[in-house]
Every structure is written in C-alpha cells, then in structure tokens.
N, C-alpha and C positions, 0 to 999 in steps of 0.2 A: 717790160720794154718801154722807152722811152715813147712820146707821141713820135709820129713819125714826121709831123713838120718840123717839129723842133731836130730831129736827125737831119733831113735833109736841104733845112734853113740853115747851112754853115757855108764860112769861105773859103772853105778846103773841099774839093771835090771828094765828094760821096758814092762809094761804087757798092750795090746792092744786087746780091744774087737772091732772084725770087727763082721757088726750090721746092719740090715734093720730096719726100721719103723714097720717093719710087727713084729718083736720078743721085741719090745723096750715094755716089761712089767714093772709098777715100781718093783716087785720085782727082777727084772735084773739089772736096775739101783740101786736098795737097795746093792744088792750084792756087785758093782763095790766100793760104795758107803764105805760101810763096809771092804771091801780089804784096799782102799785108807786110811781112816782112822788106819786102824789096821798096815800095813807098814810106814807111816810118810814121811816121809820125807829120806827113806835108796831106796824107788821104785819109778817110776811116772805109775800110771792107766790113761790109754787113749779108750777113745771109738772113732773109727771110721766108721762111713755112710760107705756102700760097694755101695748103690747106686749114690753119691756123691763122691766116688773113686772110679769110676769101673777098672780104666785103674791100679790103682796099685792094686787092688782085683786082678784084670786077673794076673796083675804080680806073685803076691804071690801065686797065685793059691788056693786063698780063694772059694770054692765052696759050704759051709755047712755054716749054718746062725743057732749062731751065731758060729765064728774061734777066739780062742783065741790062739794068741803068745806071748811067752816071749824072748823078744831081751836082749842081753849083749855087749857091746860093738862092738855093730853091726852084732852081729851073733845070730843066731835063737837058743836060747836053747832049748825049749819044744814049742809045739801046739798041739793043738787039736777042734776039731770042738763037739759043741755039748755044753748042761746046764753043770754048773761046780757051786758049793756052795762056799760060802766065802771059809770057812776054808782050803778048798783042794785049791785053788787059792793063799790062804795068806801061804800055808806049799811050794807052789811049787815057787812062788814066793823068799822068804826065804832063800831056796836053793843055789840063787845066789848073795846073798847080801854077 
C-alpha cells in the first residue's frame, strides 16, 4: 500500500472507508463499488482494514466501524462514522471535485 500521505495529498478528492472484517458485508462493498464507478476517474474510493492499520486508526481517531473520510489535498473535508448509501457518498463526494 502506497504511504498514506502521498494517497490522501492529491487534488481529486479521496474518499476512504476505514473497515473491520467484522462489517465487510457485500452490500458495503457493492456500495464502495458503485461510488467508484459513478465518480470515474474526477475521485479515488479506498477501503482500509482499521485492524491491519491500527496505528493510523489510533491516529485519526477512527473509533466507530465503519469511518468514512473525504481528504482534499490533504485536508479532511467531511467524515462520519456509520452506514452511508451510494448516492449520499457519490453527492458528498462531488462537492469537492
């Protein structure tokens, strides 16, 4: 996996699902799935294991399974912890393109 500043130091808005095994349903994956698709190539969708990066979990202060952020040029636009549907993903996303 790439460093994760150089992931989230771009000028395309970066949306990241921080994610246990324990919540990894396919239609969570469907969801991410359908964002990625529906933005192109203007976003990048990332899922990342919180258990497999605890140490930047702790950083972030990722506590709620699943956290979704959207970085912009390396700053945090929005997050929220909790299910989130394509469409309110693909409108919030948008926002920073």
């Amino acid at each position: 996996m790439a460093k994760f500043g150089e992931i989230i130091n771009n000028k395309k808005p970066v949306l990241i699902d921080f994610y246990t095994d324990l919540n990894l349903l396919n239609s969570n994956l469907e969801i991410l799935r359908d964002v990625a698709a529906a933005l192109g190539d203007k976003a990048k969708v990332i899922k990342i294991d919180i258990k497999k990066n605890e140490t930047l979990a702790y950083a972030l202060r990722v506590k709620g399974n699943p956290t979704f952020i959207i970085y912009k040029n390396g700053e945090i636009q929005w997050r929220k912890t909790g299910e989130q549907d394509a469409n309110t993903l693909i409108g919030l996303v948008q926002k920073y393109i």
